[in-house]
C-alpha positions in Angstrom: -108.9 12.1 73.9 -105.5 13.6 73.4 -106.6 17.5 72.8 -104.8 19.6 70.4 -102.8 22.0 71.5 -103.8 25.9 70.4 -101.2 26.0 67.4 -102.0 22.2 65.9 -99.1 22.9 63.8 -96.5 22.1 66.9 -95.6 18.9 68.3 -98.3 17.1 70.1 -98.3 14.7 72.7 -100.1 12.0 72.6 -100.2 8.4 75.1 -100.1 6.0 72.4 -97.1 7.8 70.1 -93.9 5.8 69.4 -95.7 2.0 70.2 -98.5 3.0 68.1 -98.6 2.3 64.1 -100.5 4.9 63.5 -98.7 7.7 62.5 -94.7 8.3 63.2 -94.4 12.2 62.6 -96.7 13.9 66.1 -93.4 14.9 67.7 -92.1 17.5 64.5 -93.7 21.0 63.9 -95.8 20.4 61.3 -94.1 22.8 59.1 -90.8 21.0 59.6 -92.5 17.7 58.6 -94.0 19.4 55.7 -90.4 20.6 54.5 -88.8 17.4 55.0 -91.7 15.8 53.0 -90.8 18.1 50.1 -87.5 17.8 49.9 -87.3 13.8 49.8 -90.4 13.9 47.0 -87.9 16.6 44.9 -84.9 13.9 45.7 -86.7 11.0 44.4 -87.9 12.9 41.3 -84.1 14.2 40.8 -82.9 10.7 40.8 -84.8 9.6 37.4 -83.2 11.5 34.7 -86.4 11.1 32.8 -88.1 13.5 35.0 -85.2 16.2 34.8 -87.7 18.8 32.7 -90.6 18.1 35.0 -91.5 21.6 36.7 -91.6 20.6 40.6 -94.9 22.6 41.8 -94.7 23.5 45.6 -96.5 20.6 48.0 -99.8 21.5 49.1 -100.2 21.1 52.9 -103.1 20.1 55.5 -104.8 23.2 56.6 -105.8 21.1 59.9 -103.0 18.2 60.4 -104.6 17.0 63.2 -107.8 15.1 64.1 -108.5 14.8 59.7 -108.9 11.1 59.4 -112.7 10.1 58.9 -111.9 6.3 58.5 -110.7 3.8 60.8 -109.7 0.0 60.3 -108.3 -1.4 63.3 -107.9 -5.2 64.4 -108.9 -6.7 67.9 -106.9 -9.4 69.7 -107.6 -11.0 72.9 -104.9 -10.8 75.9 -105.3 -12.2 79.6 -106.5 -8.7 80.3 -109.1 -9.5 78.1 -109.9 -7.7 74.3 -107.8 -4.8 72.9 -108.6 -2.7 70.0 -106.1 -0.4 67.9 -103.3 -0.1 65.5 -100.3 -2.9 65.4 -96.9 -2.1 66.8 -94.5 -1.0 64.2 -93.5 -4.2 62.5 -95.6 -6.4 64.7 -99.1 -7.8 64.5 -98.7 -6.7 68.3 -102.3 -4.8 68.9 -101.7 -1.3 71.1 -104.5 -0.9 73.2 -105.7 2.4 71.8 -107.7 5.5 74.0 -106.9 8.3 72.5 -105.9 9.8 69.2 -104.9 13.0 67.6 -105.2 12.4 63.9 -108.0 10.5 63.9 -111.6 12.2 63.9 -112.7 12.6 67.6 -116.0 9.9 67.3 -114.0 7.5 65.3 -112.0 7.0 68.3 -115.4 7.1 71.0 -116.6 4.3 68.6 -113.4 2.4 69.1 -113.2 2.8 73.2 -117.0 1.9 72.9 -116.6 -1.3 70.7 -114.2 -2.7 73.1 -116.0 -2.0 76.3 -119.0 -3.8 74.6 -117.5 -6.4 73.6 -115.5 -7.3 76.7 -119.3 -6.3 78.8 -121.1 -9.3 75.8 -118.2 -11.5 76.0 -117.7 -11.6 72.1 -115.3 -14.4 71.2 -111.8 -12.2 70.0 -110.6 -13.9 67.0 -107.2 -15.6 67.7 -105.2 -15.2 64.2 -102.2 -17.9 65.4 -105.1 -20.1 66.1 -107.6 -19.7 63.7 -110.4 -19.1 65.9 -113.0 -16.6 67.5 -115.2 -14.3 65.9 -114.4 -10.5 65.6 -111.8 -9.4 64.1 -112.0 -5.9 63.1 -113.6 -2.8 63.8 -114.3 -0.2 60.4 -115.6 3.0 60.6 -116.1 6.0 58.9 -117.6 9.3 59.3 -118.7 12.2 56.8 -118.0 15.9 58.5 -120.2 16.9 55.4 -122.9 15.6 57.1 -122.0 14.6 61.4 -123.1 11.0 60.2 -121.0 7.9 60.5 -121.2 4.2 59.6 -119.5 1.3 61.5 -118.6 -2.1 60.2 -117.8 -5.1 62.1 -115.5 -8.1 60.6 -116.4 -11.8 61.2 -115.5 -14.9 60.7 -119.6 -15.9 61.0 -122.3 -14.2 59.5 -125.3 -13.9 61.5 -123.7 -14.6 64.9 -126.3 -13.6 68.2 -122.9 -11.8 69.7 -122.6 -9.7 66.6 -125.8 -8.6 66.5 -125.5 -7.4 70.0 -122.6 -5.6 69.5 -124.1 -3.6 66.6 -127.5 -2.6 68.7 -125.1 -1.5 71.5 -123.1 0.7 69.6 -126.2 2.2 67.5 -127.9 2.6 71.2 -124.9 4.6 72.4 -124.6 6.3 69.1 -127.5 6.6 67.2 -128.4 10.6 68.6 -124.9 11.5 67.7 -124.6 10.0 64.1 -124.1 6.8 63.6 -126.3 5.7 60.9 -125.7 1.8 60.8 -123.3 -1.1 61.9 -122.8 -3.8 59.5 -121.1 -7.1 59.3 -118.4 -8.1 56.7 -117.9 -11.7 56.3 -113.7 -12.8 56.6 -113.6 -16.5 57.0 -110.3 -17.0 56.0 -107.2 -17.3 57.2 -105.6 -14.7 55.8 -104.1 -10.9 56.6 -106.7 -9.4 54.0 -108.8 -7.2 56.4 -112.1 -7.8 54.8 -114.1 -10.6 52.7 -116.4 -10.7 50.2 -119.6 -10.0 51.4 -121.0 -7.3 53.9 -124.1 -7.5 55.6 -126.9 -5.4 57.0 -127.4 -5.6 61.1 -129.0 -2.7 62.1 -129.6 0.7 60.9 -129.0 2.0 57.3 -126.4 0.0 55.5 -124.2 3.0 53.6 -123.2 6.5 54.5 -124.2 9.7 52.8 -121.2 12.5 52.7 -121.9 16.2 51.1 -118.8 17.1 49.9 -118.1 20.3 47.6 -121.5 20.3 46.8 -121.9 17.1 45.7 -123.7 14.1 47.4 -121.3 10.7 47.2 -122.6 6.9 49.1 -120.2 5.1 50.1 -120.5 1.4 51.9 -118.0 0.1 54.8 -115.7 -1.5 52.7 -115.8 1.4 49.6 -112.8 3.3 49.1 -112.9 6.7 50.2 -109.8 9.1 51.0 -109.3 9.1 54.9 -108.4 12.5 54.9 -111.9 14.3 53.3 -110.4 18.2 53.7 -107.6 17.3 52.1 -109.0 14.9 49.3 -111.1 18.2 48.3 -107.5 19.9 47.5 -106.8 17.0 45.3 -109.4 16.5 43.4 -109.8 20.4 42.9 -105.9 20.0 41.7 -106.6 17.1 39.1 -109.0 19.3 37.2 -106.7 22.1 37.6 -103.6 20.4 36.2 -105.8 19.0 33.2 -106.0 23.1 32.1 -102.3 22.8 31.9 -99.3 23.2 34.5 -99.5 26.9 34.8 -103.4 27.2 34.5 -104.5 29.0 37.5 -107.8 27.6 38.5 -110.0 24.3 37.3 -111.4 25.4 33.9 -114.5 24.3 31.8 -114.1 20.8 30.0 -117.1 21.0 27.9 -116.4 19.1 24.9 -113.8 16.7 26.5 -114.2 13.1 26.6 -112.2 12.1 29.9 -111.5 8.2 31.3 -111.0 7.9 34.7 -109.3 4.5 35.6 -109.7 3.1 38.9 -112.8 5.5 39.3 -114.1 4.0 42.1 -117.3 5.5 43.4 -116.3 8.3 41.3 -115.0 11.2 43.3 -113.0 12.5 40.7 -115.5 11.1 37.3 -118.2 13.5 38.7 -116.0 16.3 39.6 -114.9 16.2 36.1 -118.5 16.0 34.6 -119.7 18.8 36.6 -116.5 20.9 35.0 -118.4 19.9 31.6 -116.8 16.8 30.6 -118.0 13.6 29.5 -116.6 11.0 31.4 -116.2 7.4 31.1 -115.3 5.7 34.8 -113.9 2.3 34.8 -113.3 0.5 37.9 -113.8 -3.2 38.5 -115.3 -3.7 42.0 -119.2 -3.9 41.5 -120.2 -2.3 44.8 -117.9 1.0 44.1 -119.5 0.8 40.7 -123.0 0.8 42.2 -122.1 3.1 44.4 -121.1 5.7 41.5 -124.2 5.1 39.5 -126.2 6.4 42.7 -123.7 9.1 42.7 -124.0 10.3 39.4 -128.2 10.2 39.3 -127.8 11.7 43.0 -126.4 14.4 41.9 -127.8 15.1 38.0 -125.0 14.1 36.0 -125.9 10.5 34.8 -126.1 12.3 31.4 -122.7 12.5 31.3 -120.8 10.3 33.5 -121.2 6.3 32.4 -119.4 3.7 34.4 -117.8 0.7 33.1 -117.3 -2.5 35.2 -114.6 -3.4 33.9 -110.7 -4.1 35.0 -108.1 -1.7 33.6 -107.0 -3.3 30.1 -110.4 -4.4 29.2 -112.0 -0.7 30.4 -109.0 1.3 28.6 -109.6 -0.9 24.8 -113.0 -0.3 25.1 -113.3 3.4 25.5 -110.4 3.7 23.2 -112.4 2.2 20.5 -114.7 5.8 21.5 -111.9 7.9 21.1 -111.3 10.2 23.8 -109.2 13.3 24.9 -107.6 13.0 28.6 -107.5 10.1 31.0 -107.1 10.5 35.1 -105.2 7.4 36.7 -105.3 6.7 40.6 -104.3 3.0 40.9 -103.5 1.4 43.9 -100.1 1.4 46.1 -98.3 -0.7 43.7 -98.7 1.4 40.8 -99.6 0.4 37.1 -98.3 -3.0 35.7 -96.1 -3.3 32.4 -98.7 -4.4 30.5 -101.1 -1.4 31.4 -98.4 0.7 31.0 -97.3 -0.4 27.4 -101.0 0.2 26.7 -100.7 3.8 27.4 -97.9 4.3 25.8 -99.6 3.1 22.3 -103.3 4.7 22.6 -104.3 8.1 21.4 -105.0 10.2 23.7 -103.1 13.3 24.4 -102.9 14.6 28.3 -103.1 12.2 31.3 -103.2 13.1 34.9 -101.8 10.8 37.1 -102.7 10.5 41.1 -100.7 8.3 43.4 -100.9 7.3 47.0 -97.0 6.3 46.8 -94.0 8.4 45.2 -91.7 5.6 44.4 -94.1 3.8 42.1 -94.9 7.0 40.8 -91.7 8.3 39.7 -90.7 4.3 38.3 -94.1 4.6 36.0 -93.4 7.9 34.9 -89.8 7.0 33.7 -91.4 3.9 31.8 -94.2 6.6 30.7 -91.5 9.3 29.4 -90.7 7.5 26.1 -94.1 8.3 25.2 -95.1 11.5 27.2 -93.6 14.6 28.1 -94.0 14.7 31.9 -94.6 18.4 32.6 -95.6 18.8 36.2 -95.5 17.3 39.6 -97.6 18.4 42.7 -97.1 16.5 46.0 -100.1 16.6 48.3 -99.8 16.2 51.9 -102.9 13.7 52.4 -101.6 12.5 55.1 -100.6 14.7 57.8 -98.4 13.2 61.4 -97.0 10.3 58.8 -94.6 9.5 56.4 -97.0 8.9 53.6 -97.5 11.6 50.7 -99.7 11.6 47.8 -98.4 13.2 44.5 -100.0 14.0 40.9 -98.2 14.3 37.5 -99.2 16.2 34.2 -98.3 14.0 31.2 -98.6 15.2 27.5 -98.1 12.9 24.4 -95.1 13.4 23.0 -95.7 14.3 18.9 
């Protein structure tokens, strides 16, 4: 492992940085990347006109930059050497052999190392993407410092295959005393550049992982999405309540009374974070296991009374609790940001203050402007979720215009 260095907020040097994919940013104090971060979010938001009387709150950085990343999703490939694991070469689908990392969490990277030795020592067959053949693909894991536990996931083009199963009783044999909870199997048969497929497996151990976070109990399977950066995504979250008080209110305030949507809830981080605050809160998300996984959540936890989740894609979700009536909404869609139709949606229901979380500014800011005819934007916080990289994470406070 590539140690940090006593002040993690210097450069760090690491074996793999500069071939590696993984992040682009080790070689900057981190409060230099932090101020260059800033200053191209405020540039992007001064570009859109629409945005001019936003008030630009100051980006909230990583208290640990280093070693934060409890989830891993890394491709194998087979060389005359024999199998490699790690990320892909900038612009390449060129796999770097990785050993050693410094943003990702220490046993994520031990499970990596170990995965390939096994599975050069058991002779898996490597899938060959060019070709079309072989059987492993990827490696997924994830670990919850809530708890020390982890689960690992292996992708196939096979279910059931004797050199998978071998593979996943090595790994829980070398890891079982320090964590590891399970490996399971996700099924990719295709040919494709999709990581996973559509069904995951049980191989050995339990099949989903338990994290404690701000006292609250979430599950979450391999393929569930969770923030990589778990610190950090406490920071978030804590900030979307806050910002629903308001862009000056000082701290997350009671929501008893409210009726909040969350869209794209997921397994519900933020839906039960909102009902604890008081709320009732309708989650809509359309992936059945990350709905599943939020029920459990929400009777885990002792707020089923108040959180209800809808299966249900965005449009459909968002006309059916409007038909309820309701007070805020919280939006976290994907990379790509919210379609025009979605978006035209918004802009005609009745609700008055939305919160919106995104992974990427510059579908952000293009929403907002489209938003703008029918909100005030009011506030924008960038998050630094993503520490040693060029990725930020942002929220906005919007308020229906009169």
């Amino acid at each position: 492992m590539a140690a940090a260095r006593p002040d993690t907020r210097a450069a760090v040097a690491c074996p793999h940085f500069g071939p590696c994919g993984g992040c682009s940013l080790l070689d900057l104090p981190y409060d230099a990347e932090i101020a260059g971060k800033a200053r191209r979010f405020a540039a992007l938001v001064a570009a859109r006109p629409e945005l001019a009387r936003a008030e630009l709150l100051p980006l909230l950085a990583a208290a640990e930059p280093l070693f934060y990343r409890t989830a891993l999703k890394v491709p194998f490939a087979r060389t005359r050497r024999g199998p490699v694991c790690g990320f892909f070469r900038p612009g390449t689908h060129e796999v770097v052999d990785l050993h050693a990392c410094a943003i990702q969490h220490p046993l994520l990277t031990e499970l990596l190392v170990a995965a390939r030795r096994h599975a050069t020592a058991l002779r898996v067959p490597i899938y060959d993407e060019r070709r079309h053949v072989g059987l492993l693909r990827h490696l997924l894991a994830r670990v919850a410092p809530g708890t020390g536990r982890a689960l690992a996931g292996l992708v196939v083009t096979e279910a059931r295959h004797p050199a998978t199963r071998a593979l996943a009783r090595a790994l829980l044999e070398d890891f079982g005393r320090r964590g590891l909870v399970g490996v399971v199997e996700n099924v990719n048969e295709r040919r494709t550049s999709v990581v996973t497929g559509q069904r995951t497996l049980p191989l050995v151990g339990t099949p989903f992982l338990i994290e404690e976070q701000d006292g609250l109990r979430l599950r979450a399977g391999i393929t569930s999405f969770v923030q990589a950066n778990a610190a950090q995504a406490g920071v978030l979250f804590a900030e979307v309540l806050r910002l629903l008080g308001g862009p000056r209110a000082e701290a997350p305030g009671d929501l008893s009374g409210w009726h909040v949507a969350d869209l794209f809830a997921g397994g519900g981080p933020i839906a039960l974070r909102l009902a604890r605050a008081g709320a009732r809160v309708t989650a809509i998300e359309r992936h059945a296991a990350a709905v599943r996984d939020g029920v459990a959540a929400a009777g885990e936890n002792g707020l089923a009374a108040r959180v209800r989740f809808v299966a249900a894609d965005a449009l459909q979700g968002l006309h059916q609790v409007d038909a309820e009536g309701f007070d805020a909404l919280v939006v976290d869609p994907p990379r790509k940001g919210l379609d025009g139709e979605l978006v035209e949606l918004l802009c005609g229901l009745r609700f008055g203050r939305m919160v919106y979380v995104s992974c990427n500014p510059d579908s952000l800011v293009r929403d907002l402007a489209a938003l703008a005819r029918a909100f005030h934007v009011r506030a924008l916080r960038p998050v630094d979720l993503f520490p040693r990289t060029e990725h930020l994470e942002a929220l906005a406070l919007l308020e229906r215009r009169p």
